[in-house]
N, C-alpha and C positions, 0 to 999 in steps of 0.2 A: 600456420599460427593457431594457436588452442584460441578455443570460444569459451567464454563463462557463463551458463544460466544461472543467473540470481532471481531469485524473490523476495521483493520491493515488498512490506505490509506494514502499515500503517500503526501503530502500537496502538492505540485508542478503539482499533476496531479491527482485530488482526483478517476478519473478513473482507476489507478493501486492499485489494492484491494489484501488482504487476510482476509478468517474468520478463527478464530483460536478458538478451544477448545480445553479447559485446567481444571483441577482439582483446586478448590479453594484453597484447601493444595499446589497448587505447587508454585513454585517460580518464582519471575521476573526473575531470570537467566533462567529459563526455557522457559519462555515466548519470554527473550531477543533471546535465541537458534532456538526456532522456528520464531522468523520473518526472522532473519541473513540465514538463510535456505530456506524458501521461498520465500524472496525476493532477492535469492544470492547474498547477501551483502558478502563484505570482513568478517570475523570474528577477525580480528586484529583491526579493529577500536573500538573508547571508546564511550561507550552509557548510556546514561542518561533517566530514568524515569521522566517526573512530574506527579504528582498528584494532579487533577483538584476539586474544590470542585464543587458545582453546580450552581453557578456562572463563572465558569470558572478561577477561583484565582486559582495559584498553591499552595498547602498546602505544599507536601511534595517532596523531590528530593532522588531518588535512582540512583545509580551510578555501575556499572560496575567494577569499580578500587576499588571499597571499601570492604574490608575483614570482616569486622564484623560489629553489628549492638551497636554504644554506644550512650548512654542516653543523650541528647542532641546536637548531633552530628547535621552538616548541610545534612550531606547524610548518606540514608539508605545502606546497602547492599542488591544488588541484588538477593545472593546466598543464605542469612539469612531472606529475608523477602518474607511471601508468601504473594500471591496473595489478596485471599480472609481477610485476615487484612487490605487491605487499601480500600476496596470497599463496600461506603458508603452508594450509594444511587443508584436505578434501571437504570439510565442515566451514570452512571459512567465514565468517561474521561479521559486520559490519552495522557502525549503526550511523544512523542519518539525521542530521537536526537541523530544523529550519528554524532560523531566529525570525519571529513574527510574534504580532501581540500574542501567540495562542502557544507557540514554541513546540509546534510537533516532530515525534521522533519517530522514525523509522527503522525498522529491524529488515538489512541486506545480507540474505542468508544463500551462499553457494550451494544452487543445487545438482549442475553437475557439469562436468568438463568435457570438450567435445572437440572435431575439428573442423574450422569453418566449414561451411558450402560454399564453393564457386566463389562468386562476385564479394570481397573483403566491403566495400564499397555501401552495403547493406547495413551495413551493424554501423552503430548501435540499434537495437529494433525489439519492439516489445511483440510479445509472442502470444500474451496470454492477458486478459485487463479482466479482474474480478471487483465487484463492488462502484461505486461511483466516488467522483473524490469526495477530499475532503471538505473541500470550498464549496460543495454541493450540498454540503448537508449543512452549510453555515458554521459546524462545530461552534456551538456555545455549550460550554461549559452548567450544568445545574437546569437549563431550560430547553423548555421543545428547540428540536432542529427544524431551520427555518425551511428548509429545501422536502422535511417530513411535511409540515404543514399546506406545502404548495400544490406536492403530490397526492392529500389527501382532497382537496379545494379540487384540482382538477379531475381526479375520478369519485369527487361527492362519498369519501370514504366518511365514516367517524374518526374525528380525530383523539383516537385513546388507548393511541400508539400497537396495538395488537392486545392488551393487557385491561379491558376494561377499564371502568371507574378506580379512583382508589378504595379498595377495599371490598369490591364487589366483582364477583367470580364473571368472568365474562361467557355465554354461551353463545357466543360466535351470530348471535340473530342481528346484530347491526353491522355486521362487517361487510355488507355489498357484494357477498362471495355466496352463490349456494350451491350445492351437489345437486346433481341433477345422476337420474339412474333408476335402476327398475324394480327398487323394493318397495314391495306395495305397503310393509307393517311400518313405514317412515324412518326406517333405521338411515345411516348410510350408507354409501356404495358401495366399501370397502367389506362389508361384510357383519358389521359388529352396530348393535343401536345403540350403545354409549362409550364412550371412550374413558 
């Protein structure tokens, strides 16, 4: 049976990544289960599939709430519809929406087609975790991220996000980070005394 790698990224910060392999046979619920998990999402919130064609048009909408799959319906079920049925072309796209007060979406982009290893038994299974989630960082919207302010508290950074004061150029003298190396004219290490 074909395996799907997809890449899970968060729209809001396409730097918070998962790659996720899955069995063609299995299902968006299953897929839904494995991001809710590696992105320690609530698993009480209601999530929606679309399905991209390759122009980017949504074709088709699978839903979380939906119990069965009927002929004409505007949503698919999650539980009833596998994977490998709605993945049309090598680019394949997907996007991901959690209904929650914050309503984050996800971009599921096919990155490549394989044949399982051994034991089916494994998959779904994330392969690859970049960035921390989103529940981590608190996502609010216009003010400091709560989970920034925590991890600057706990290693005594300044908190002025990497970007100085507003208005005032930062040169890196309160950032809790120093070079350390063997230029004696106090350039840095790298080679160069101002960047």
């Amino acid at each position: 049976m074909p395996i799907f790698k997809f890449r899970v990224s968060w729209q809001e910060d396409d730097n918070i990544q998962r790659d996720i392999e899955i069995l063609s046979g299995q299902t968006f619920e299953d897929l839904h289960q494995s991001i809710i998990k590696s992105f320690l999402l609530n698993p009480a919130w209601h999530a929606t599939f679309g399905v991209l064609n390759e122009v980017g048009k949504r074709v088709y909408s699978i839903d979380t709430k939906v119990e069965k799959n009927i002929k004409g319906a505007d949503f698919l079920s999650t539980r009833k519809t596998p994977i490998g049925a709605l993945v049309s072309h090598p680019s394949q796209e997907f996007i991901y929406a959690l209904e929650n007060d914050k309503e984050w979406d996800f971009l599921i982009e096919l990155k490549i087609v394989d044949k399982a290893d051994g034991d089916a038994s494994i998959y779904p299974r994330v392969v690859r975790i970049e960035g921390i989630s989103p529940m981590e960082l608190g996502a609010k919207k216009g003010g400091k991220k709560e989970k920034l302010i925590d991890v600057e508290e706990k290693y005594d950074l300044e908190s002025t996000d990497g970007f100085g004061d507003e208005g005032e150029e930062d040169d890196g003298s309160g950032s809790g980070f120093t070079i350390e190396g063997g230029d004696d004219a106090g350039g840095d290490s790298f080679g160069g005394d101002d960047y």
